[in-house]
FILONU-637705 format. One record per residue (C-alpha): x, y, z. Coordinates in Angstrom, 3 decimals, decimal comma, padded with zeros to 6 digits. Example, Ala and Ser with C-alpha at 12.3 -4.5 7.8 and 13.67 -1.06 7.14 Angstrom:
<pts>
         c1         c2         c3
    012,300   -004,500    007,800
    013,670   -001,060    007,140
</pts>
This chain:
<pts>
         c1         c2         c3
    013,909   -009,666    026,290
    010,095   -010,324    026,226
    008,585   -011,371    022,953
    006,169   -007,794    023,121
    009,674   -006,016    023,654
    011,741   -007,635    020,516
    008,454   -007,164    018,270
    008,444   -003,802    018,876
    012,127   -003,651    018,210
    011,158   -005,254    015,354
    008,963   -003,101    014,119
    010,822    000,192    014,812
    014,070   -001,929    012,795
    011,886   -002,418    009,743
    010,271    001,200    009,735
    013,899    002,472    010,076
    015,195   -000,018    007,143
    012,088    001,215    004,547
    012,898    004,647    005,629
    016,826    004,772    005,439
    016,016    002,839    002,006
    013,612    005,075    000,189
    016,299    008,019    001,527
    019,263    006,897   -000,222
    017,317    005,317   -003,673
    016,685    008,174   -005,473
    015,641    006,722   -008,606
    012,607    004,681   -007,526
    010,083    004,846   -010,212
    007,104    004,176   -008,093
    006,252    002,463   -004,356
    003,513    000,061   -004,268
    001,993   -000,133   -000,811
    000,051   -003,028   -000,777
   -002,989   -003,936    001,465
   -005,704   -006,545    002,100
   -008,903   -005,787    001,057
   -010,834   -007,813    003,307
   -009,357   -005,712    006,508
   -009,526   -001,895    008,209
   -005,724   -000,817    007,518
   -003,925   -001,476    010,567
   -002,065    001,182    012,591
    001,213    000,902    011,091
   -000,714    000,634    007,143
   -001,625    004,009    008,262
    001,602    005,174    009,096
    003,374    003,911    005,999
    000,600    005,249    003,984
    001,126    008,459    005,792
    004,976    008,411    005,737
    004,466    007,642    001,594
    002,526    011,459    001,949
    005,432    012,999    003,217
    008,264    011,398    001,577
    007,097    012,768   -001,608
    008,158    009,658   -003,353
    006,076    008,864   -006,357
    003,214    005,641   -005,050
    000,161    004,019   -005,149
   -001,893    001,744   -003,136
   -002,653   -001,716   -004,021
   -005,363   -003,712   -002,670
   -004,554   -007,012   -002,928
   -006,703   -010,133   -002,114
   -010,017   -009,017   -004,277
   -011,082   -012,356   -005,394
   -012,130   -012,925   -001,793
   -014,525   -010,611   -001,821
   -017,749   -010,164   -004,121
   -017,265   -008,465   -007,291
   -020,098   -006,027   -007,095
   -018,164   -004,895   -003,288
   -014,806   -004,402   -004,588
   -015,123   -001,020   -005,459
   -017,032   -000,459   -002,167
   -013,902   -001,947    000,107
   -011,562    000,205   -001,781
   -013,145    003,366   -001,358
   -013,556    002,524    002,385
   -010,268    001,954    002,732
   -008,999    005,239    000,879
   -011,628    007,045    003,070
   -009,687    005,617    006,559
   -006,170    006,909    004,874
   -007,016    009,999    003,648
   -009,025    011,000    001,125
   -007,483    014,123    000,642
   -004,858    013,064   -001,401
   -004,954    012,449   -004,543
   -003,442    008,710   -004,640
   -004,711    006,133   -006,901
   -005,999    002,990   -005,660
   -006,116   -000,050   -007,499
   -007,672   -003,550   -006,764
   -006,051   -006,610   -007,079
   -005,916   -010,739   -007,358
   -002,406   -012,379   -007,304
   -004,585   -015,648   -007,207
   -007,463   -015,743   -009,929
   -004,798   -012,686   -011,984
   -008,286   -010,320   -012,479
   -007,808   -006,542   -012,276
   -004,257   -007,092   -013,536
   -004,068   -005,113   -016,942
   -005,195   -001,632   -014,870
   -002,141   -002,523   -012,558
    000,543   -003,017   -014,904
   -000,713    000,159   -017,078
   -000,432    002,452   -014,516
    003,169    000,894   -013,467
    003,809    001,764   -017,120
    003,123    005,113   -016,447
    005,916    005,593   -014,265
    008,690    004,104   -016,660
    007,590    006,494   -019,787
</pts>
């Protein structure tokens, strides 16, 4: 099998793995779907993102990676990247630094929201 032949594979064994998950768990609080901040969302962001939409699941997007960026372009990235998704839904977006830990407060009190 060629190595473009088992990635796809790959792929399509994933996707069907998130989607045979999120099916069964019924009592997911909320789905994070995380993305880098520095990049357009890649095809397959896209169709997770859009897959989130119809699943109906309760989620928001995370943009990870925002110490690598400026400060004053943070909020600039994020609403670029909502704008490729779809911006007509009404899913929060939140910005993120695993590294330098700045943005995380917001984060955790909107996962809070989801465990009231």
């Amino acid at each position: 099998m060629g190595i473009v032949k088992c990635l796809k594979k790959s792929k399509f064994d994933v996707g069907h793995f998130i989607e045979e998950y999120l099916q069964k768990r019924e009592q997911i609080a909320v789905i994070i779907l995380i993305l880098d901040i520095r990049h357009k969302p890649s095809a397959d962001d896209k169709a997770m993102y859009d897959y989130m939409i119809r699943a109906g699941k309760p989620f928001f997007v995370l943009v990870n990676k925002a110490d690598k960026i400026a400060v004053t372009k943070v909020e600039g990235a994020k609403d670029e990247i909502r704008e490729y998704l779809n911006p007509m839904h009404d899913i929060d977006f939140f910005a993120f630094s695993s590294e330098k830990k700045i943005y995380n407060d917001e984060i955790w009190v909107n996962i809070g929201k989801y465990f009231l």
